[in-house]
C-alpha positions in Angstrom: -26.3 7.4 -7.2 -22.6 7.6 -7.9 -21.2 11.3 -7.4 -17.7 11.9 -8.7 -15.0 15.1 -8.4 -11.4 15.3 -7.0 -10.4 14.2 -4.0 -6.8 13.4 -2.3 -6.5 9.7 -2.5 -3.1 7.2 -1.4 -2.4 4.4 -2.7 -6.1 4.2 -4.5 -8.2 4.9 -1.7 -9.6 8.3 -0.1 -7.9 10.1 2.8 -9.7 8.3 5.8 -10.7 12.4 7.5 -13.1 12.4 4.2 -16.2 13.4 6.5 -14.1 15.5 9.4 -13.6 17.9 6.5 -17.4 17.9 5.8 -19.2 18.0 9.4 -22.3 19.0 7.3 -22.7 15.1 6.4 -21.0 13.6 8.9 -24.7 12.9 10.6 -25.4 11.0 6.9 -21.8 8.7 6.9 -23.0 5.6 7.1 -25.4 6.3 4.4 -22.4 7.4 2.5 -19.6 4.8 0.6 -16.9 6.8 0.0 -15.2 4.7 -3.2 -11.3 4.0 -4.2 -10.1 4.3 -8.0 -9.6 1.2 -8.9 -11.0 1.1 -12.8 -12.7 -2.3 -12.4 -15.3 -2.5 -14.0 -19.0 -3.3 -12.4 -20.8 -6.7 -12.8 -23.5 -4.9 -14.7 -23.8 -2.3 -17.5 -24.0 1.4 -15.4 -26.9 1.9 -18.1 -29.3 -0.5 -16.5 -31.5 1.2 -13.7 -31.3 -0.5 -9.8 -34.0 -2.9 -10.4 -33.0 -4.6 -13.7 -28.9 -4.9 -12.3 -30.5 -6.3 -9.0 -32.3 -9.0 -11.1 -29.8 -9.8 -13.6 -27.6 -10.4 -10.8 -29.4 -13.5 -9.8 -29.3 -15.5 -12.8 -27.0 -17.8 -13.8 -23.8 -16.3 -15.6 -24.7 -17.7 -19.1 -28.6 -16.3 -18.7 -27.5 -13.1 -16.7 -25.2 -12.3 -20.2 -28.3 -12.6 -22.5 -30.3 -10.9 -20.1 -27.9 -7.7 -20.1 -27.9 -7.6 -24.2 -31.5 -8.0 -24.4 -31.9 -4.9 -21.9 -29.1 -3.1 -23.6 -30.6 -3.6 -27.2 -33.5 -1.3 -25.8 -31.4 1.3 -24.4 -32.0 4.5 -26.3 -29.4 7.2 -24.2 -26.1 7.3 -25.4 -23.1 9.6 -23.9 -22.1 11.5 -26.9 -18.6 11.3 -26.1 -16.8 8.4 -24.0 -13.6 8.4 -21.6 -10.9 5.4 -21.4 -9.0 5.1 -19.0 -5.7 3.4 -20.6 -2.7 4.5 -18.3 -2.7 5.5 -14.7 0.1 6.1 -12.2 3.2 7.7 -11.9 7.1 6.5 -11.7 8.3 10.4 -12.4 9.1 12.0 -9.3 8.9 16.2 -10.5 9.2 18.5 -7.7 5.9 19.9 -7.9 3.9 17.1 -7.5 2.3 14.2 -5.2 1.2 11.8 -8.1 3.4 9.0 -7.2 2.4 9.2 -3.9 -1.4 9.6 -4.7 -2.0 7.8 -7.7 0.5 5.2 -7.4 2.8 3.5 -9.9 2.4 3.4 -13.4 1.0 0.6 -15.3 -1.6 0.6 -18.6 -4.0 -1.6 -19.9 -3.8 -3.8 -22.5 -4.3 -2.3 -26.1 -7.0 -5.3 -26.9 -9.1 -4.3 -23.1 -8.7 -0.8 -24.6 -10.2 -2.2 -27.7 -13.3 -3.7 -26.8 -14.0 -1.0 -24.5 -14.2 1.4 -27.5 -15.8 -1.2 -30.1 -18.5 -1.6 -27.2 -19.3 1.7 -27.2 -19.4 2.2 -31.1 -21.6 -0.7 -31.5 -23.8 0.9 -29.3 -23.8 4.5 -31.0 -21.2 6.5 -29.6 -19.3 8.7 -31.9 -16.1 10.1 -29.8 -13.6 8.3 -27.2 -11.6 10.4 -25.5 -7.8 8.7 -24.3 -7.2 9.5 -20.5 -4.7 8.8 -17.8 -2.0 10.1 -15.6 0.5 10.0 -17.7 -1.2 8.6 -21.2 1.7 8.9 -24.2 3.5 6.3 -21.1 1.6 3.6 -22.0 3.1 0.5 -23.1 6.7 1.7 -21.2 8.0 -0.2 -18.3 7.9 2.9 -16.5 7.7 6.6 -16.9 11.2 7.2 -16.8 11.6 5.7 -20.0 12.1 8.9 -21.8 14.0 7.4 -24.7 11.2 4.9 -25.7 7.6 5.8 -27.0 4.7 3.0 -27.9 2.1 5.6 -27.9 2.0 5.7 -31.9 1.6 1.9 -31.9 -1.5 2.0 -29.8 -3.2 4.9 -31.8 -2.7 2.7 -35.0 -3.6 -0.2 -33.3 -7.0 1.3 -32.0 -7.3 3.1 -35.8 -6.7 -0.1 -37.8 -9.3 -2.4 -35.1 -12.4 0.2 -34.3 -14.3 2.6 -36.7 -15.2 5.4 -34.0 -15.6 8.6 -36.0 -13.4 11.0 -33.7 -10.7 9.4 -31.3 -9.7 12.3 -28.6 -6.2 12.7 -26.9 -6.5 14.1 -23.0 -3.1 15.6 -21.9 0.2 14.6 -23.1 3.3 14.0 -21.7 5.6 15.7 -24.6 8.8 13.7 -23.4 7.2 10.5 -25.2 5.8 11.9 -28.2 8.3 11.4 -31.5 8.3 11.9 -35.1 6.0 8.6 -35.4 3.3 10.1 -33.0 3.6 13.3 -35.3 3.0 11.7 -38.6 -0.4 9.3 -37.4 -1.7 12.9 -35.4 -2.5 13.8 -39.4 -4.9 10.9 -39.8 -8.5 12.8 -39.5 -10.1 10.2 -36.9 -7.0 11.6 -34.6 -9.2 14.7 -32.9 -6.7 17.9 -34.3 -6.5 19.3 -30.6 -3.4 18.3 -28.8 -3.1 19.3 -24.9 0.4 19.4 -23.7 1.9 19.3 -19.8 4.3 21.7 -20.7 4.4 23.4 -17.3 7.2 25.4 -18.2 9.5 27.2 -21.1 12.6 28.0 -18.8 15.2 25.0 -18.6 16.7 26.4 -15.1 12.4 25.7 -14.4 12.3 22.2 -15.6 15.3 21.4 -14.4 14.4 22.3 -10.9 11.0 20.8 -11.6 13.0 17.6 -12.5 11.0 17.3 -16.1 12.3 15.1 -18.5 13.0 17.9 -21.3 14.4 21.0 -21.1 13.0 24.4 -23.0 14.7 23.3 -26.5 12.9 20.6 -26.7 9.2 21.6 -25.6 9.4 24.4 -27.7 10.4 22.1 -30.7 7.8 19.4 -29.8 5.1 22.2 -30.0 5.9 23.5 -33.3 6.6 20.5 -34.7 3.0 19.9 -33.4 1.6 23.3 -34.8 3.2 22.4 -38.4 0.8 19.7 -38.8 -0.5 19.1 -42.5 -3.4 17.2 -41.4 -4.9 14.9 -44.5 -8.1 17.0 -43.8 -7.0 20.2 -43.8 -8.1 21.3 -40.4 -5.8 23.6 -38.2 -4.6 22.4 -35.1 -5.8 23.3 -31.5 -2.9 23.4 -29.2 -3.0 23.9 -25.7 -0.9 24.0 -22.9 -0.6 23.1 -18.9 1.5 26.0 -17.6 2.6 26.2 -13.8 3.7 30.0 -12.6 5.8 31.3 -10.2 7.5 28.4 -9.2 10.4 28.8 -6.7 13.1 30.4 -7.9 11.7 32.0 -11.0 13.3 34.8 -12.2 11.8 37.7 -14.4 13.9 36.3 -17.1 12.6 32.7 -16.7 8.7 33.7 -16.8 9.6 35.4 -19.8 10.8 32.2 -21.7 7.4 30.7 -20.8 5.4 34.0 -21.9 7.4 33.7 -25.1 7.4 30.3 -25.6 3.1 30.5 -25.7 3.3 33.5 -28.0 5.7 32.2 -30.6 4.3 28.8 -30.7 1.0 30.3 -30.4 -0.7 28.2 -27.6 -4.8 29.4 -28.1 -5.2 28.0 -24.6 -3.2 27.7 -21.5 -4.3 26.2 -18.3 -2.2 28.1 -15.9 -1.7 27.0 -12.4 -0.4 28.9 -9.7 2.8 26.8 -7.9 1.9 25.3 -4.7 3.7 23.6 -2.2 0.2 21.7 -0.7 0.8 22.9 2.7 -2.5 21.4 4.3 -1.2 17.7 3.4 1.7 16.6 2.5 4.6 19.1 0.6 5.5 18.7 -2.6 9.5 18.8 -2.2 9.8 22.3 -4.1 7.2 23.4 -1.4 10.8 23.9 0.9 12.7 25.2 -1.6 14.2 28.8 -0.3 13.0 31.8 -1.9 9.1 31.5 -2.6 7.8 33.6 -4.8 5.4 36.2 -3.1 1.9 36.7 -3.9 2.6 39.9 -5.5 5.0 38.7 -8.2 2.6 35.9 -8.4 -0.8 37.7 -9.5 1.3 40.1 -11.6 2.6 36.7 -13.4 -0.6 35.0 -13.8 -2.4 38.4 -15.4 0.0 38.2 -18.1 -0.1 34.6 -19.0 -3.9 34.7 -19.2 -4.3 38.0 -20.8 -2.0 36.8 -23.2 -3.6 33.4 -24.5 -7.2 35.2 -24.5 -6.0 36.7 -27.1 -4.8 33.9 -28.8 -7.6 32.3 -28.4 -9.5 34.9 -30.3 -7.2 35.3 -32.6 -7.3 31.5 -33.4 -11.3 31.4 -33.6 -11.2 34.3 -35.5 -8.8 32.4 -38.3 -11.4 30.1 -38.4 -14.6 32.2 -39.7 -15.7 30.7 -42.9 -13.8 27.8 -42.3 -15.7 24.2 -42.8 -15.6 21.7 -39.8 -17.5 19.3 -38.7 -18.8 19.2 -35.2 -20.7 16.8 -32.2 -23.8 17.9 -31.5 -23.6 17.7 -27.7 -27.1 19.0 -26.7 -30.0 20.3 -28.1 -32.6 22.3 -26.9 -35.7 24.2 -28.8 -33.3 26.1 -31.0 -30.7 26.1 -29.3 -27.8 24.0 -30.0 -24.4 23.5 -28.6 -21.5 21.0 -30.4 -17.4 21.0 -30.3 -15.5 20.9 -33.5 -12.5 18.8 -34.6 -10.6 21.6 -33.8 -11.9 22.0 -30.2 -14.3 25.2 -30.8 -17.5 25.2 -29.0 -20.2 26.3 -31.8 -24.1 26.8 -31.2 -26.6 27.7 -33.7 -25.2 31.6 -33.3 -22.1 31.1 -35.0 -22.7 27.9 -37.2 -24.2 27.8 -40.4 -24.8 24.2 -41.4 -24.2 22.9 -44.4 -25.2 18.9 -44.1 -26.7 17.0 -41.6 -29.2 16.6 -39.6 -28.9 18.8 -35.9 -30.1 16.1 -32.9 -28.0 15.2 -30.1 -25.2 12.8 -30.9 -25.1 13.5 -34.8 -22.4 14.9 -36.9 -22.9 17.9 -39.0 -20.8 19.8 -41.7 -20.9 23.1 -41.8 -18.7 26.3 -41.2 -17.7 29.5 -38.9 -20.2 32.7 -39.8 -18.7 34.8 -36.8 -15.9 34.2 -33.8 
């Protein structure tokens, strides 16, 4: 049984104090293999059960291969959505953060490993990939400090042009790589419309001191540049933003350019963080930076940025009654049913009339909005 979460890791492997922190299962540690991140993948499909990988790892390679398709070829369960890894690491070194330190440096897989990894998982009867990594729009860059270059456009085109998954996901972007190219392929309709920035800020006295690669000019230009998308399928972009409050030396007047920036652009989700300087492990270097912002200021901050995109957010769903999309069944249960849009709305059988298709887990379906 592999169980996964977050954890602190260095250099790709867990803090060594793993089980001082949990004295509850210290008595169970040797039972216990407490596993790095290294991607590599395992000398067996993870869909075959204990017995079946323990076999298969016996024959020889050529008759272990055939062995694994025959099994796999029987394999009903299917994820309905599927995530790649295709970046990790970090070169950026932003005051706020231990990535460099815990992840490592960047570096990003080859576009034809990133390939066969989705084609794999089409063959087999998954409908949706999702693109993951540290810092994802990086890939194909020397490092992550090469703000003036972006291949991220090449690889979406690449992975359009040589798979036929139905829905191709984005996880969180770096804006300082995304250009006018990246823009222009985000209207093709196997491009998920739901684009996740890490904006963390609108102030450019905050990103500065953050040591971002942009300053509030540009993020707010990126994200409505991003909002005006015409997509080919006429479906309105989802946009949603990382935010990070009260950081050290915010003003009144800075918050404000971030509380503005996600009401002007119109941000229908923000995942806001609260600043923090990581004071049980190692400090982040704005963690000594003079002048923290108390707790006070902090709760009043945070109130206001989430009050504000929750209505945004129902605003946006609102916009989007009578509206067809098509959506991924993710589970279904009596009559029950539960499925994501294009457009990153969660819809059940309450507030989705279908049009066409048939509802079981893993299927497409057309229909539209009756109610937000």
């Amino acid at each position: 049984m592999y169980i996964s979460g977050c954890w602190a890791f260095k250099d790709g492997e867990a803090q060594s104090d793993f089980f001082d922190l949990y004295p509850e299962i210290k008595n169970i540690e040797d039972k216990i293999e407490i596993l790095g991140e290294d991607p590599t993948p395992s000398p067996y499909p993870r869909a075959l059960s204990l017995e079946q990988a323990q076999f298969t790892l016996t024959l020889p390679p050529r008759e272990r291969e055939q062995k694994i398709k025959n099994i796999q070829a029987k394999l009903k369960w299917i994820y309905t959505k599927k995530f790649v890894l295709i970046q990790w690491g970090c070169d950026s070194y932003c005051t706020f953060c231990l990535t460099v330190v815990k992840r490592g440096k960047h570096f990003f897989r080859s576009r034809e490993d990133i390939r066969d990894e989705i084609v794999e998982f089409e063959q087999n009867g998954g409908k949706e990939v999702v693109l993951t990594g540290v810092n994802l729009s990086a890939w194909g860059l020397e490092t992550t400090n090469d703000v003036d270059s972006s291949r991220f456009a090449e690889l979406l085109r690449y992975l359009l042009d040589e798979t036929k998954i139905e829905r191709l996901r984005i996880s969180s972007l770096g804006p300082e790589f995304i250009n006018d190219e990246c823009l222009a392929i985000f209207k093709e309709e196997r491009i998920y419309p739901h684009f996740h920035y890490s904006v963390q800020s609108g102030s450019s006295n905050v990103l500065q001191w953050m040591k971002r690669h942009y300053d509030g000019a540009y993020i707010k230009n990126i994200l409505q540049k991003t909002k005006a998308i015409k997509r080919d399928d006429g479906i309105d972009i989802s946009l949603w933003a990382d935010i990070i409050v009260w950081f050290p030396w915010e003003t009144e007047e800075d918050f404000m350019e971030t509380y503005n920036l996600i009401k002007e652009v119109w941000i229908q989700k923000v995942h806001a963080f609260p600043f923090s300087p990581h004071e049980m492990w190692e400090s982040v270097p704005a963690g000594f930076f003079k002048d923290q912002i108390s707790d006070a200021i902090k709760k009043e901050r945070i109130n206001k940025v989430l009050s504000l995109w929750e209505e945004i957010r129902n605003e946006f769903i609102q916009s989007q009654v009578g509206k067809e999309l098509k959506v991924l069944v993710e589970s279904v249960k009596w009559e029950h049913w539960k499925w994501w849009s294009q457009n990153y709305i969660e819809c059940s059988n309450e507030n989705f009339e279908i049009i066409e298709g048939l509802v079981k887990r893993n299927s497409i379906i057309l229909g539209k909005m009756k109610r937000a």
